[in-house]
N, C-alpha and C positions, 0 to 999 in steps of 0.2 A: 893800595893806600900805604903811604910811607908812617915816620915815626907820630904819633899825636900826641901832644903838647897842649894841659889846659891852660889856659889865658888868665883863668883867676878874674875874670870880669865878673861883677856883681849885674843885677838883671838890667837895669839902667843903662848900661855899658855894652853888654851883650847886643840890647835892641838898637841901641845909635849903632854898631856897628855891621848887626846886621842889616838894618837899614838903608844904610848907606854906599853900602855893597848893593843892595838890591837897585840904588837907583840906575844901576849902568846900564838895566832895563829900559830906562826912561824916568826922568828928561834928558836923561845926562845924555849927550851926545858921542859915544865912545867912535873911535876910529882904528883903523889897523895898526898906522903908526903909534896912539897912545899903547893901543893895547901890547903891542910890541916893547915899547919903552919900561911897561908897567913891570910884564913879566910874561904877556900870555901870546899865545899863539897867533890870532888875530882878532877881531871885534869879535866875533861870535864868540869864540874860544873863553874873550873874559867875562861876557853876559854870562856865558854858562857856569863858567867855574864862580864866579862871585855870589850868584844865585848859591850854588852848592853849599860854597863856603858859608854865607848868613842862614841858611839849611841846619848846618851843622854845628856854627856857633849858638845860633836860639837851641836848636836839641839839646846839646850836653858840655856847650862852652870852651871846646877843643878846636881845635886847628892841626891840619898836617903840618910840620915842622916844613917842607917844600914851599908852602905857600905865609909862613909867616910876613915876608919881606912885601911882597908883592900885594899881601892885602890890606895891607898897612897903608901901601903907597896908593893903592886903588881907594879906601877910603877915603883919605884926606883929599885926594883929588876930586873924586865925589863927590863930597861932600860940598868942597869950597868951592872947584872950579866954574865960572859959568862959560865957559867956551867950552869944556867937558865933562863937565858935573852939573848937582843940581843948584849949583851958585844962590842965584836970588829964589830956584821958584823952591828952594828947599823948604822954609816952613808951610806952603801951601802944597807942598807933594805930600811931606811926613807929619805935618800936626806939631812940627818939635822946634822951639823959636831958636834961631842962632846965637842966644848966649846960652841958655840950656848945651846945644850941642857943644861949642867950644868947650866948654866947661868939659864935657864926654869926651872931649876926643883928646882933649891933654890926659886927660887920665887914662885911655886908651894907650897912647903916647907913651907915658911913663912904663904902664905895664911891660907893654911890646917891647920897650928897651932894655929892660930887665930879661923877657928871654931872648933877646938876641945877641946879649955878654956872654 
């Protein structure tokens, strides 16, 4: 485990973003080439580590500095995409409506940007 780095999410923030990490379980449809693109090894690779990550964001709201970038990018893909995310079935997978989450994930957004100055 490299340098950890909290995120400074409030619980709100925390859970959209674990959340949405967790969808690459399903529905999302993750593939070798996304997950290549994203950051990760190949499909398996990001199922697992995304899982970890939303693990370890809900625990204590840290992140490996190694993987800030890529779960960044994993979320919002996640989240929005419906060729590889949970696009439309998002509020019936998570319970959580798509202006609620927008709203979450700009401010995820900002956060993130701030540690990666």
């Amino acid at each position: 485990m490299g340098q950890q780095i909290s995120l400074g999410f409030d619980a709100n923030e925390r859970e959209f973003f674990a959340r949405a990490l967790e969808e690459s379980g399903g529905p999302a449809h993750v593939t070798d080439a996304l997950a290549a693109f994203v950051g990760f090894i190949d499909a398996a690779d990001m199922v697992k580590r995304c899982n970890d990550i939303a693990d370890q964001v809900r625990r204590d709201g840290s992140i490996d500095a190694a993987d800030l970038r890529r779960s960044q990018l994993a979320c919002e893909i996640l989240f929005s995409s419906d060729i590889h995310g949970s696009g439309l079935d998002w509020e019936a997978t998570t319970g959580l409506s798509d202006a609620d989450a927008i709203g979450l994930l700009r401010r995820v957004q900002v956060k993130m940007l701030g540690l990666r100055r």
